[in-house]
C-alpha positions, 0 to 999 in steps of 0.5 A: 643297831640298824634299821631294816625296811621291808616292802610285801604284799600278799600275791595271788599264785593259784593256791589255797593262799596267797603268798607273801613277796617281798618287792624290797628289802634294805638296811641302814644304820640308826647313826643317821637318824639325825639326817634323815630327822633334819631332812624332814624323814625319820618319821617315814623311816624309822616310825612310819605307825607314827605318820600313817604310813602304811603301804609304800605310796604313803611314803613317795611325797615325803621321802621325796621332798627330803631327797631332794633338800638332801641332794640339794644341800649336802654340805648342811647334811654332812654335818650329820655324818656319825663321826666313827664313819658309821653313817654318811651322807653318801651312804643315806642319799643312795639308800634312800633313793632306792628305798623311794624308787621301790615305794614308787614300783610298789605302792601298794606294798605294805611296810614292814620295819624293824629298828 
């Protein structure tokens, strides 16, 4: 099990229509739940409906914040690792820094989930 996040947005390209685009697109394994959780992020990740978020910008403070506890104390946040190996804290701080970086380039950018 996995959970996909999508950054689109309808683009104006001369048409009848706007096209949709997608600025990003990432999959991590639900195995971190319990990290992103503890950092504060599962919310914003895995349930953003529930938070209000939206569109890509309504993510940056709070998906910022927990980055930087994360990088901050990654021995407490390995402890989370999912013991098989399925979802390490090497793995999540990397995701979640290109998944910010993408919320700040394309703010927005509605989001898009699948879990």
């Amino acid at each position: 099990m996995s959970l996909d996040v999508i950054l689109r947005s309808a683009v104006d390209v001369g048409g009848d229509q706007p096209e949709m685009v997608t600025w990003f697109e990432a999959n991590i394994t639900h195995n971190l739940n319990k990290m992103a959780t503890h950092a504060g992020i599962y919310e914003q990740l895995w349930r953003p409906e529930e938070v209000d978020a939206m569109l890509g910008g309504d993510l940056i403070k709070a998906l910022s914040r927990g980055l930087q506890d994360m990088k901050a104390r990654p021995d407490h946040y390995r402890q989370f690792e999912a013991a098989n190996g399925w979802g390490t804290y090497d793995q999540f701080v990397p995701w979640v820094e290109k998944y910010l970086d993408a919320c700040v380039r394309f703010p927005a950018a509605a989001i898009e989930i699948s879990r």
